[in-house]
C-alpha positions in Angstrom: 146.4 -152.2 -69.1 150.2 -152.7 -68.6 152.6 -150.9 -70.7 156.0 -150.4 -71.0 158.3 -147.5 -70.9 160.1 -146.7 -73.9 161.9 -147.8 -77.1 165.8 -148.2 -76.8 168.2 -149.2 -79.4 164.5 -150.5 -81.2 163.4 -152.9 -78.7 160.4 -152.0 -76.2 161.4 -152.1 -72.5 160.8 -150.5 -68.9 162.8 -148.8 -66.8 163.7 -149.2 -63.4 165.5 -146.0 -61.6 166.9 -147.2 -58.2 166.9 -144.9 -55.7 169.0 -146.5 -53.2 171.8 -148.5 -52.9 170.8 -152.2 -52.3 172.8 -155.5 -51.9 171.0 -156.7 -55.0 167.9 -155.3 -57.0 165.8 -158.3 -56.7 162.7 -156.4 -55.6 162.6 -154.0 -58.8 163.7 -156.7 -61.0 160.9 -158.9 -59.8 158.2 -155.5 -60.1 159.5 -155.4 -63.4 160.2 -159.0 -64.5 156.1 -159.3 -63.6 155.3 -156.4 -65.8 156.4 -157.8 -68.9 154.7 -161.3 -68.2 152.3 -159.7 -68.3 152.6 -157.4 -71.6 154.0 -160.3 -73.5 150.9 -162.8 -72.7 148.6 -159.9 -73.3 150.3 -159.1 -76.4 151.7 -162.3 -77.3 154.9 -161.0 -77.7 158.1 -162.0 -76.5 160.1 -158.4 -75.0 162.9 -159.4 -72.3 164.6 -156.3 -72.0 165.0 -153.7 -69.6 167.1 -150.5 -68.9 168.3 -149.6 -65.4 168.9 -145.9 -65.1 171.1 -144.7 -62.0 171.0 -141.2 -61.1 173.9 -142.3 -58.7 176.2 -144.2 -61.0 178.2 -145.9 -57.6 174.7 -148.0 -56.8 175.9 -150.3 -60.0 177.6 -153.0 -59.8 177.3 -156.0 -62.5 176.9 -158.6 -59.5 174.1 -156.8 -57.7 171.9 -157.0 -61.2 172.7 -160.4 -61.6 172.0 -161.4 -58.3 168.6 -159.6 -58.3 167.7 -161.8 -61.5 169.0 -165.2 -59.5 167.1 -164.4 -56.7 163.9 -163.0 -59.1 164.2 -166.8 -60.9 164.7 -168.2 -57.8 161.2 -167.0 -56.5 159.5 -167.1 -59.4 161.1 -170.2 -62.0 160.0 -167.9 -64.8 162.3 -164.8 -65.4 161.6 -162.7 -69.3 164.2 -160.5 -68.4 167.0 -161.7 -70.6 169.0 -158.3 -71.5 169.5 -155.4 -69.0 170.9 -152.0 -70.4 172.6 -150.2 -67.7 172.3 -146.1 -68.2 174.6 -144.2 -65.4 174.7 -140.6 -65.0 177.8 -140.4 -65.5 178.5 -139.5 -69.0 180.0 -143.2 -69.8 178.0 -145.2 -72.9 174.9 -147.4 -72.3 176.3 -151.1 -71.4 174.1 -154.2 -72.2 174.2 -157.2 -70.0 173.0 -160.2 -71.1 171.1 -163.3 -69.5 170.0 -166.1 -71.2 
């Protein structure tokens, strides 16, 4: 059975950790954007959150996330993934990017 990761500020998500620095993150996107297809038709629920955790805060960038989503719609037409929380090892606060 699919299921996600955790609870964050009380919505259910998963999490991605990227451990290397890419032009975009279409591929774990994509893994992830799958994932909650499927949970939500199983479930018949409607979760479109994730939360991106980076060990190494400097693989972040803004652009490279919403890249990875263009290219996951792109490929797919069908993207749930409509909030990304962005969690950096870095001591700085949890920031929430949006995509509607």
């Amino acid at each position: 059975m699919t299921d996600l990761d955790m609870y964050l500020d009380g919505k259910l998500m998963d999490l991605i950790s990227p451990t290397e620095n890419s032009t975009h993150y279409r591929n774990p996107l994509n893994r992830k954007n799958h994932q909650l297809k499927k949970y939500n038709d199983l479930h018949g629920e409607e979760n479109g959150s994730v939360c991106m955790y980076f060990h190494d805060p400097t693989f972040y960038s803004y652009d490279k996330v919403e890249k990875g989503l263009q290219e996951v719609r792109r490929w797919t037409g069908r993207v749930d993934i409509k909030k990304v929380y962005i969690l950096k090892n870095d001591g700085s606060d949890i920031e929430i990017l949006d995509f509607p």
